[in-house]
N, C-alpha and C positions, 0 to 999 in steps of 0.2 A: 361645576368645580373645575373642570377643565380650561374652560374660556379664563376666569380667576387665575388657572395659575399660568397660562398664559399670560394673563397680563402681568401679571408678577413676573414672569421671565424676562420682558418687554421691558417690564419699568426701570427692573433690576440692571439692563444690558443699554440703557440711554439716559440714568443715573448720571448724577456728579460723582465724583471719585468719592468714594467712601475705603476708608485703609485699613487695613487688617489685622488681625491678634497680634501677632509681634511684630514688630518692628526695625530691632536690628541686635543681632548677636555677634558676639563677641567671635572672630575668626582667629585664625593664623595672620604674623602679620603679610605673607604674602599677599591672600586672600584682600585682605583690607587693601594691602596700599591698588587693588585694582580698580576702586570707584572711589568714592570721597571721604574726607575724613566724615563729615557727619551723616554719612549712611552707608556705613559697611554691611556687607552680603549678610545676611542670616544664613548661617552655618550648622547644618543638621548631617546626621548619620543615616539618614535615611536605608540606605544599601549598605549598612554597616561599613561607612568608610565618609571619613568630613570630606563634605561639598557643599559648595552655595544652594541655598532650597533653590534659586531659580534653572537650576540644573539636574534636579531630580525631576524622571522623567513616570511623573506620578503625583494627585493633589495629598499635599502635606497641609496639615493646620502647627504652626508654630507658635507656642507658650514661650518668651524669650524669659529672663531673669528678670527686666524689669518690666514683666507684665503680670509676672508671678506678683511681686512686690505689690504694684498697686491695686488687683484686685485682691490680696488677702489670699490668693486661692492654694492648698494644700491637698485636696484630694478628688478623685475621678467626680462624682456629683456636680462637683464645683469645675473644674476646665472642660466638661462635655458640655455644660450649658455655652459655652462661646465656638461651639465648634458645630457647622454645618454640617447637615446630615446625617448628624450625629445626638440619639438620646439613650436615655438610661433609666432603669425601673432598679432602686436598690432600697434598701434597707424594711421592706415592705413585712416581710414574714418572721426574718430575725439579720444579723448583722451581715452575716457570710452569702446575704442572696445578694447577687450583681447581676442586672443583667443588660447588658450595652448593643445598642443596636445602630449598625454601620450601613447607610443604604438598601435599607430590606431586609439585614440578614440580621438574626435576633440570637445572642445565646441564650437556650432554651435553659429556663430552672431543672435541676437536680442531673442536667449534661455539661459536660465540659462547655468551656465557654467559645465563643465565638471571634474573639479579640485576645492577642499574644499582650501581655504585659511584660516590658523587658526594663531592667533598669541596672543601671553602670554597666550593660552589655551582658548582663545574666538573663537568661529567661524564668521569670517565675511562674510555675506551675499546678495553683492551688485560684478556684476562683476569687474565695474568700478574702483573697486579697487584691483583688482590683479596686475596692474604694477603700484600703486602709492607706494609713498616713506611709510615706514611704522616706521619711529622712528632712533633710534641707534640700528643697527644692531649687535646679539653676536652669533649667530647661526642660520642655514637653516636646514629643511630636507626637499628632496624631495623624497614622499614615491609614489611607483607606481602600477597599480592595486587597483581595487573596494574598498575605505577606508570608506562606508558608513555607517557600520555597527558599525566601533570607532568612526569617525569625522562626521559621519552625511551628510545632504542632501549634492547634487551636488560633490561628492567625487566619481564618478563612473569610473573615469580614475586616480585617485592618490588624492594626498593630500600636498598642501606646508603650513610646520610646522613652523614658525617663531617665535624667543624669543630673546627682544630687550633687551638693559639696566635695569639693577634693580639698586636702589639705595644701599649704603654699609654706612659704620659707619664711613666715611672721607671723606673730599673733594675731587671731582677730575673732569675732563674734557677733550675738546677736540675741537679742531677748524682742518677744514683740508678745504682749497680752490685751485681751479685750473683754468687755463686760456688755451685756445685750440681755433683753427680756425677758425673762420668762426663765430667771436666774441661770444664765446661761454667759459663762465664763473661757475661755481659753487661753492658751499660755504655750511658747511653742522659743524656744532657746536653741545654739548653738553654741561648741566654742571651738578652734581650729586652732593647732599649735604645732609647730615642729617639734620633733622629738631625740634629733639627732642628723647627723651627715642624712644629706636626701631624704627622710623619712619625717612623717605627718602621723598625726590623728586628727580626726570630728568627732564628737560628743553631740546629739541630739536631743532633745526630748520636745515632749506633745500632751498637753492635758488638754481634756472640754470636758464639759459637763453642761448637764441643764434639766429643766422640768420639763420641756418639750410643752406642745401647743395646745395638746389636749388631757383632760383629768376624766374620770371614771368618776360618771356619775352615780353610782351605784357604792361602791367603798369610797367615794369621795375623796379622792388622793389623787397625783398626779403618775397615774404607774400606766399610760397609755405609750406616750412613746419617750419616754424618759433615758438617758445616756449618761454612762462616764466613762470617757478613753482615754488612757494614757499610754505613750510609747518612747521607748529608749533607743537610741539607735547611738551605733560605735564604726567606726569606719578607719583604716589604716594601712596608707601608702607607703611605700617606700622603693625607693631606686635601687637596686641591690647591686646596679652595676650600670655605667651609661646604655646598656644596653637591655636591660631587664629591670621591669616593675613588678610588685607583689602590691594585691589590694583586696584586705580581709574586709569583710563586715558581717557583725551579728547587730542584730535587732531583735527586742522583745515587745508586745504589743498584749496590753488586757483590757476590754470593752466587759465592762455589765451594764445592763436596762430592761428595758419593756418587750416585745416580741407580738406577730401577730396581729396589727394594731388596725384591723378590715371592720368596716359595716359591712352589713349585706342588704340585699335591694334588691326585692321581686321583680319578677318577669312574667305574670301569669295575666293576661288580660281579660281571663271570662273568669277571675275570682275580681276584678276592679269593681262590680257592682256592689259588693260587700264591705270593699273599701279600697279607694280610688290608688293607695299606695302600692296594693298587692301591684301595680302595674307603672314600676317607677325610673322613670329616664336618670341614669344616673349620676349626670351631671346637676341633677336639682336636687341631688341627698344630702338632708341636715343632718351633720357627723354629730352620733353622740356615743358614748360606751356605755355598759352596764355591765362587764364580767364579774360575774361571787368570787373570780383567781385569778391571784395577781399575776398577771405575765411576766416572763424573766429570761433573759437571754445572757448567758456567759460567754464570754470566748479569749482565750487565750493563743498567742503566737509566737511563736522563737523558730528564730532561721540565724543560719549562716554559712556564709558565702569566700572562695579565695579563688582569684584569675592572679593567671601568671600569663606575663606579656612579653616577650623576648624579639629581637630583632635583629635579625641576623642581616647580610649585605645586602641582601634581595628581595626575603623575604619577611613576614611576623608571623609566628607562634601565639597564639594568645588559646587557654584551657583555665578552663574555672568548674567547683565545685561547689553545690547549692544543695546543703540539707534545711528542709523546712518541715515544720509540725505543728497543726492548726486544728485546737481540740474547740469544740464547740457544742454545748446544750441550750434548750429551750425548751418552757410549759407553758402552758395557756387553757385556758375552758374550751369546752368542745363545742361541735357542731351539728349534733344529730338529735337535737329536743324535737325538734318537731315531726321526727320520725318514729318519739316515743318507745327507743331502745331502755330507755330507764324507767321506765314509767310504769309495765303492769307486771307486777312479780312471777319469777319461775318458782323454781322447785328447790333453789337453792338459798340459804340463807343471804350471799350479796343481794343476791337478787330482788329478794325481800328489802332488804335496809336499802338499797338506792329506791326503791318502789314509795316504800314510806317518806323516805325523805326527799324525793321528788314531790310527790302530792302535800307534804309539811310546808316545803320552801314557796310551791306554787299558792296554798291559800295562806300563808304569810303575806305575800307580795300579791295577792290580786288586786289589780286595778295599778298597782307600778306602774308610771309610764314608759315604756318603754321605746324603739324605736319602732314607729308605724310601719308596714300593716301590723306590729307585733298589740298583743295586748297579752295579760294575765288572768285568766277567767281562773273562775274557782277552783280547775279539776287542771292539769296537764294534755289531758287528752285533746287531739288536735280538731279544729273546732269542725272541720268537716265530720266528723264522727257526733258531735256534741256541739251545736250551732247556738247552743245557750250557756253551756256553763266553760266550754273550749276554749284553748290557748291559743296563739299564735308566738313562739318563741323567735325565730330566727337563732342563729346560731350565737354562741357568747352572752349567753342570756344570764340575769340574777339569778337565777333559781340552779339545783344543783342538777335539774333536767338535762343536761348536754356534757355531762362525763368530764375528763379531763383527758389531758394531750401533753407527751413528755419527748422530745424527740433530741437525739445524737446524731454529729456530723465531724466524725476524728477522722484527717487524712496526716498521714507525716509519707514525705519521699525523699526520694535522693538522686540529685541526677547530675551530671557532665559532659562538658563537650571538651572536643578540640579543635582546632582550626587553625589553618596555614593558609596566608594570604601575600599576595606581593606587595611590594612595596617602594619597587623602583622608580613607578611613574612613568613607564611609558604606556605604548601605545593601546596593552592589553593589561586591565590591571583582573585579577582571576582570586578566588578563595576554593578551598575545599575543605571539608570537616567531615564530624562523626558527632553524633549525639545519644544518650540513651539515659532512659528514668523511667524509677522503678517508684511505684505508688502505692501505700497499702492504708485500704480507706472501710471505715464502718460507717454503714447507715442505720439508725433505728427510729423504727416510728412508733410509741405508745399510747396507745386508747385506755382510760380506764375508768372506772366509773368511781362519781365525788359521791363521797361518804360523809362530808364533812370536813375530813383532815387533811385538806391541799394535796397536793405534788407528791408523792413521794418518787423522789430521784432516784428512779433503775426504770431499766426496761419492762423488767418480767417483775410483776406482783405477784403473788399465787392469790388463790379465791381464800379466804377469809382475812384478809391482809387490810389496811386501814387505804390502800387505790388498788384494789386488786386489778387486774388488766384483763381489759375484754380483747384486745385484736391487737397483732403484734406484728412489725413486720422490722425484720432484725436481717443485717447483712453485710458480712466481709466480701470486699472488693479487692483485687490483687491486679496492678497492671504493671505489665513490663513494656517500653518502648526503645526501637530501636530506630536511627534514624542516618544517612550519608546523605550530603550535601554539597552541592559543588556549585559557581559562576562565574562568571567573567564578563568584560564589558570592555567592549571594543571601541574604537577610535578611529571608526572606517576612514572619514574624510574631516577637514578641519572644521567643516561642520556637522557631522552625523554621527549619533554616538549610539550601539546597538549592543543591549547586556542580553544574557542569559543564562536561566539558573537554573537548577532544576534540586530535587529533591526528593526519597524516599523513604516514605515510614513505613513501620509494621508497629503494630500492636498487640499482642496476647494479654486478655486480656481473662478472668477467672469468677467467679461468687461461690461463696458457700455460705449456704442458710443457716443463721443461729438462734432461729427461733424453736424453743424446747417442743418436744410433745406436749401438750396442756390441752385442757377443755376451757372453753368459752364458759365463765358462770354464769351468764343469761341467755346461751343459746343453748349450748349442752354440743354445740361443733366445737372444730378445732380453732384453735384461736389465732390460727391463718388458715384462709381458707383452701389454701393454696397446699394444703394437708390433707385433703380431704382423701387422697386414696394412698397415705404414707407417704414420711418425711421427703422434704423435696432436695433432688440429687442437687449434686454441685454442676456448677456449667463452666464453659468454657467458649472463645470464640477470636479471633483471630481476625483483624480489620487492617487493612494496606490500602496505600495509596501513592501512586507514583504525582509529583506536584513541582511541574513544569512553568515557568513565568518569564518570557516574550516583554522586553519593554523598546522602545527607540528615543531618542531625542535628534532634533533636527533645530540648528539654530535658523531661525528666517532673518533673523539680524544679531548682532551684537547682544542686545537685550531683549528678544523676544523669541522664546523658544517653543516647537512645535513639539506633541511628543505622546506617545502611544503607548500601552502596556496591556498585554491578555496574561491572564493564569488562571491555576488549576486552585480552588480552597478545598479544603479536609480536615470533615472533623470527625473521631474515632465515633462507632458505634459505643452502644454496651449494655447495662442490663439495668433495668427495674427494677425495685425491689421484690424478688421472688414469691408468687402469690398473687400479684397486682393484675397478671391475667385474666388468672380463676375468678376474682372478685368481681372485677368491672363484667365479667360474660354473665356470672349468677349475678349478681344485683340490676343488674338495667337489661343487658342482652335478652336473659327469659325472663326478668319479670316484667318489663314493660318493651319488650317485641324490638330493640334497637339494634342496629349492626353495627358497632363501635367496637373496630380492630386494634386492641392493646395486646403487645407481646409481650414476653417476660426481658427479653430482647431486642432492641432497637437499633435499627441501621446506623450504617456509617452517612454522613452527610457530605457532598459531594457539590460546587460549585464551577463554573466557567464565567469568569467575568474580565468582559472587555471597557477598556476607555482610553477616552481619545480627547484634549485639548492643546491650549494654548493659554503659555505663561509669560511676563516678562513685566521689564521696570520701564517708567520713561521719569524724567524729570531729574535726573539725575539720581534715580532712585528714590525717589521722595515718592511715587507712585506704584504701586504694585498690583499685578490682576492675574488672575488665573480662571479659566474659565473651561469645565468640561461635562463631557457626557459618557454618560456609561447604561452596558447592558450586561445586566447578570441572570442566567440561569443555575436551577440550585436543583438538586437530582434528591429527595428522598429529608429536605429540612426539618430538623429538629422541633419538636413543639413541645410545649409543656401543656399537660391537662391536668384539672383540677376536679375530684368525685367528689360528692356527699352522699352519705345516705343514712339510713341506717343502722350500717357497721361503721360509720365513723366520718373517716375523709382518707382521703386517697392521691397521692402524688404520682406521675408517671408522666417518662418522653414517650412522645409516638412521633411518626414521622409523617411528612408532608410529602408525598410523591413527586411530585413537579411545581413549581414555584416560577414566574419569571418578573426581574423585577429593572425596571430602566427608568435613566432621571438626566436629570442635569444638575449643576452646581457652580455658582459665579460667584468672585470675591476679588473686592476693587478697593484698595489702601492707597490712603494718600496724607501726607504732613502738609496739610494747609498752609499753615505758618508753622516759625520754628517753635516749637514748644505746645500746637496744638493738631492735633491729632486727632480723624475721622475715620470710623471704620464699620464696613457691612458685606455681609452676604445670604446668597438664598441658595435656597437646596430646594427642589419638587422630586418627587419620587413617582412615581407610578410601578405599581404592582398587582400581579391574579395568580390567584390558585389555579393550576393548569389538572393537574390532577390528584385527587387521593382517598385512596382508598380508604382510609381513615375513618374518613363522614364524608361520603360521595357528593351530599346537598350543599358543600362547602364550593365545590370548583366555579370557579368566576371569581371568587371573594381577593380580597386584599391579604397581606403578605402580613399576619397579627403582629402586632409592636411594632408597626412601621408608620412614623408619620407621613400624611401626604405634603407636606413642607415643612421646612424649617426658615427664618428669618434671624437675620442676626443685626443690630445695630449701635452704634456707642458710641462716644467720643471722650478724647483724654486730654486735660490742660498739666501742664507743668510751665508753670510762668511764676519767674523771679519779680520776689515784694522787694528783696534787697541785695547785698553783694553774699547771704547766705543762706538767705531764707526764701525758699518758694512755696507757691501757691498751687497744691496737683488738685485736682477734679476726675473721677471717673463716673461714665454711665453705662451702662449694658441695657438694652431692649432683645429679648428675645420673645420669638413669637415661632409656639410650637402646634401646626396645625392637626386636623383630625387625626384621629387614630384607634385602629379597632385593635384589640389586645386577642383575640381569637379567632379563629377560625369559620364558624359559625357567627354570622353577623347578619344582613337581612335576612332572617330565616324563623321559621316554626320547628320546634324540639316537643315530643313528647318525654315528662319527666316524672322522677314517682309519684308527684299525685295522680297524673295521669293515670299511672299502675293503681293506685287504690281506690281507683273508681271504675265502673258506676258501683254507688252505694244501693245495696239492699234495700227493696222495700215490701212491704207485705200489704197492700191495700187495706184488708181486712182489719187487723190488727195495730196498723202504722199507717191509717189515711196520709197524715199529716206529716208524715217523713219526707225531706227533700231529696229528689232523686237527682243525680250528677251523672251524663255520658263521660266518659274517659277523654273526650277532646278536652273537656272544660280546664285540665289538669297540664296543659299544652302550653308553653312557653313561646312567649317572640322576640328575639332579642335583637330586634331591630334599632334600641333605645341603649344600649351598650357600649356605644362609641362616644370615644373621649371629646369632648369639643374643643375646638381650638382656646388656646390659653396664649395668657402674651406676662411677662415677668420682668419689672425693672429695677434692678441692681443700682445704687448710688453709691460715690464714697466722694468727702470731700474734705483737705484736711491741710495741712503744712508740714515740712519738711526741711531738714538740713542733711547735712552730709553724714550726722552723726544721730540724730532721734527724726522722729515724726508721730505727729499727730493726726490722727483721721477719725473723723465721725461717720456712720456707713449708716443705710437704710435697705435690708433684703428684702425683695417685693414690694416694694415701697407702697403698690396702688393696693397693697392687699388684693393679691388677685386668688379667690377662692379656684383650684383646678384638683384634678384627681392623679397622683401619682402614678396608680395603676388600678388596672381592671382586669378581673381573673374571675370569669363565666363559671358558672357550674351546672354543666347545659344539663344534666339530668337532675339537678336540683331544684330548677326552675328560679334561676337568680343567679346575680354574681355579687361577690366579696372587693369592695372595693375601699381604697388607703385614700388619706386626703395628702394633700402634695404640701409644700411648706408654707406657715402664712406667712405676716410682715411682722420684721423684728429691726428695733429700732438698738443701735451700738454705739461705744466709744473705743478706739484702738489705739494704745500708743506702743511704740516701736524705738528704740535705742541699739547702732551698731557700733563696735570698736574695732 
């Protein structure tokens, strides 16, 4: 693998020019009249202040306005795929999971995120919204490396800069709809109008909808991954004085569909002789569903936002206010049939009626096909117990054997800054501010057992209730943050330009448990088990970080600049949901012998990442390259782990002790001819687990969610048929190498079958019983990583000044790949999503 990406860096660095995501943005006209008229500087905010990208001393990916246009592209999914070193695991569990990973560094599910989203100069502070739609799109940056120190918290792996529509002093607008496979529609308008002396509005909106790619074979419907989003968006500037702008914006956003939408796929290789699946690489899994419950994910969103920007002789004042509130549910069938929590009755009447109507649903359905190694034998009970008449469910089974699953995810906050920065243009240009946001967030997660009558939506059922709830885990989050921040960036010599920033949070951060006193009605425990010796107290905990960031630029000529940047990333600790200790220690720790360190409580995450290249144009700008290398170490990284068991499933961050992760990264744009366009680059990463305490058999392993390359390639025509009509073309090749999603990767795991063996046998009485040592029960998940995948994007179409017409093809080659992979090392298997197939469109587009 080595030697490979070697040559890949080789091939990549004695290449013909291949040219980049964007191409050329729209500056000041000073800016422009300083190269040619048909290739003026692309213009980004990088350090919060316009400069030409070849002068930010740090690799930026630029999305220009018309790159947005001709890819269709609208939200994070869609402009991470064109961006090096750059990938993304989203919509996998329900809408609000994001999780974006910037050279190694991963934001872990159910932790804050990893990547600052900022957009018209706000920082938004809710993950849930890093792939929703965010307005009328006119520019992207994706900045990469620790940006905490400019853009503040959760910016410890990069930063996406977003700047939508501004209103102008004339009407004008924009409708653009499209129709694609698999009844999958979208619709996306703007209109923009002055309103008066200096003052504008934007009016937005956003529909899609669709059946999604796969149906449920079992209810025979399309409710696997199924969508419909629409969002409003309103925005309004105005000049309140030559010297002062105000710019309000609310947005409302409401997604309903499917949720949860995982195979699962064994890992047990000394059950493979009973059937060769129990032991299955998962990149060869034939995706199919069978859930008895329709999965269903809500989510609704309303924010809004006002900066006030004032300019005084020297320097700017710019302060904004961002209230947001992002309520969000989800249900699904459960995962614990084959652990036969529902299946042999207690003492209690639930217990009874899930009992019977487990064993009713199971000899209903035997012989279902279900997905292999699963099969339905006559009885529920798992077939190592009953090798004749024994099931094999896997989790989201037909049968009403694996309970149900109902879970909450409401955060609303409030937060603002202010900031004073110069504005005179000389030699030292400096900013200083202040920021602080308060967040108050519920989690709940509901187990409860199917009776027949679906979902019912709450948390807490009581036992004789039509979902009464076996295990609950319910939890108010309270965080306050406080933050000062200051920089400057000097002008040593006419060629040397050396910034620094620095920056200090604090976090207080709080939980109190609101799951009731109740008993479990099939255990006769508490129904967390994290109650077990009386109610569990409230916490509290307190996470700071001082986050310092070192950059230089050195021009070596006119158009080729040298340039270096180190900093400090941070991202807050905090808490689990309460209980998630006690579970994971009694479920796996004593009963099957494992040392799997989960606190109720999880470190703060702490990185140092250095890099060092060279950027610049030649050809009068027609050519552009950037080329660098970075080395990051990451102190205590966030991880997301996934349980099953018996009591249900189980979400929780644990933390990665020591992490180091170094790569390179080269991107070489070039305008062939006028009106055709060639562009590429590569990213290799190399990563190991240095230490942790966590799962100690892990250390040497790879950095989980991190590819070992990335590959990007395209080309764009825009060539005129007449004096008004042209002919565009676009292609994207992208090619996204291995990737292990956890921690545990070439390794052996003992998991609960493990614990429920060796089985009994009595010679005497039971000659003919099969007897099982506890290794047999032993997991390898060697066969767990993702295999390289490669995705080609087409769109080809005509255009005028005023409409266009494009036909598009996503994935064109239909390339079957896996979204994500999410282990569940004590289950003996992982949960895996299929990634998007190939959908064939029509788009037209009308602007006035």
């Amino acid at each position: 693998m080595r030697s490979f990406k070697g040559l890949l860096l080789t091939s990549a660095l004695t290449a013909p020019a291949f040219t980049g995501i964007a191409h050329a943005q729209d500056g000041d006209d000073q800016a422009a009249a300083e190269t040619s008229e048909a290739n003026p500087p692309i213009i980004v905010t990088a350090r919060r202040q316009d400069e030409a990208l070849i002068d930010v001393p740090a690799s930026v990916t630029v999305l220009s306005a018309e790159t947005l246009e001709k890819t269709g592209i609208e939200r994070a999914d869609e402009f991470v795929q064109l961006t090096p070193g750059v990938t993304i695991v989203t919509g996998t569990a329900e809408a609000g999971d994001t999780q974006i990973n910037i050279r190694g560094i991963n934001g872990a599910r159910d932790a804050e995120s990893s990547v600052a989203l900022v957009v018209d100069g706000i920082l938004k502070t809710n993950t849930a919204q890093l792939n929703q739609d965010q307005g009328t799109l006119r520019q992207i940056e994706i900045l990469k490396g620790p940006q905490g120190a400019l853009y503040g918290r959760n910016a410890a792996a990069g930063a996406i800069v977003i700047q939508t529509f501004k209103p102008d002093d004339f009407l004008e607008g924009g409708v653009r709809v499209s129709a694609a496979e698999d009844d999958t529609y979208s619709a996306t308008a703007y209109i923009a109008t002055p309103v008066g002396e200096g003052a504008g509005i934007v009016l937005s909106g956003n529909y899609f909808t669709t059946d999604g790619f796969y149906r449920n074979g079992f209810l025979g419907s399309n409710t696997v991954d199924d969508q419909e989003i629409w969002s409003i968006d309103g925005r309004f500037v105005a000049q309140l004085s030559d010297a002062t702008e105000l710019d309000i914006k609310a947005r409302y956003a409401d997604l309903s569909g499917a949720s949860i939408n995982f195979n699962a796929a064994f890992h047990l290789p000394n059950f493979a002789g009973v059937n060769p699946a129990f032991f299955e690489d998962v990149n060869e899994h034939p995706f199919n569903f069978y859930s008895n419950i329709r999965p269903f994910n809500e989510q609704q969103t309303f924010e809004v936002s006002a900066k006030v920007e004032h300019e005084f002789d020297a320097v700017t004042l710019t302060a904004w206010l961002l209230y947001s509130d992002v309520e969000q549910e989800l249900g699904a069938d459960g995962t614990s049939a084959d652990f036969a929590r529902f299946t042999f009755p207690g003492a209690t009447p639930d217990s009874v009626a899930a009992s019977n109507l487990c064993f009713a649903t199971t000899a209903n359905l035997t012989g279902f096909p279900v997905n292999q190694p699963g099969f339905i034998g006559s009885n529920p009970v798992p077939f190592i117990f009953d090798p004749i008449g024994g099931s094999t469910f896997g989790p989201y089974s037909p049968t009403s054997c694996d309970g149900t699953q109902y879970q909450i995810r409401d955060q609303s906050d409030f937060s603002a800054e202010i900031r004073l920065a110069s504005n005179n243009g000389g030699p030292v240009d400096w900013q200083v501010g202040a920021y602080y946001l308060h967040i108050d967030r519920q989690v709940g997660v509901s187990l409860g057992a199917d009776l027949g009558n679906g979902i019912t939506r709450q948390l807490f059922n009581p036992a004789g209730s039509a979902n009464p709830t076996t295990q609950l885990y319910h939890d108010d989050f309270s965080t306050n943050v406080y933050a000062v921040f200051g920089s400057a960036d000097f002008e040593a010599t006419d060629r040397l330009d050396i910034g620094i920033a620095l920056r200090y949070d604090i976090e207080d951060r709080s939980v109190t448990n609101l799951v009731p006193v109740a008993t479990d009605p099939f255990t006769g425990g508490p129904i967390n088990p994290g109650q077990a010796f009386g109610p569990i107290p409230d916490q509290s905990q307190t996470f700071k970080q001082l986050q310092p960031k070192i950059s230089l630029r050195y021009a070596i000529t006119d158009d080729v600049n040298f340039y270096a940047n180190w900093g400090i990333g941070f991202k807050s600790g905090g808490f689990n949901n309460q209980g998630s200790a006690a579970i994971v220690d009694q479920a796996f720790n004593q009963f099957i012998g494992t040392n799997i360190l989960i606190e109720d409580v999880f470190r703060k995450e702490k990185s140092s990442a250095f890099e060092a290249g060279v950027k610049g144009t030649l050809l009068d700008g027609r050519v552009n390259f950037d080329l660098a290398g970075y080395y990051t170490e990451i102190d205590d990284m966030q991880f997301f782990e996934f349980f099953v068991g018996a009591f249900g499933l189980l979400r929780v961050v644990s933390n990665i002790d020591e992490v180091e992760v170094y790569g390179a990264e080269f991107n070489l744009n070039a305008e062939l001819l006028p009106g055709w366009d060639v562009f590429g680059s590569v990213n290799l990463t190399e990563s190991e687990i240095k230490a942790n305490a966590s799962r100690p058999i892990t250390v040497g392993n790879e950095s989980p969610y991190t590819a070992d390359y990335t590959i990007n390639l395209g080309t764009q025509l825009d060539l005129p048929l007449t004096d008004t009509l042209d002919f565009v073309a676009r292609a994207d090749y992208r090619i996204t190498g291995p990737t292990w999603f956890h921690t545990v990767q070439d390794d052996m795991s003992p998991t609960l079958f493990s614990g429920l063996l060796p089985l009994p046998a009595d010679p005497v009485t039971s000659p003919n019983k099969l007897v099982l040592p506890g290794v047999v029960g032993d997991a390898d998940y060697s066969i767990t990583r993702r295999d390289t995948f490669e995705v080609l994007d087409v769109r080809v179409g005509v255009e005028t000044d005023r409409w266009s017409l494009t036909v598009f093809a996503d994935n064109l080659t239909n390339e079957k790949y896996l979204n994500e992979v999410i282990p569940a090392i004590e289950f003996g298997g992982s949960f895996i999503s299929p990634g998007a197939l190939r959908r064939f469109g029509v788009e037209a587009g009308v602007k006035f």
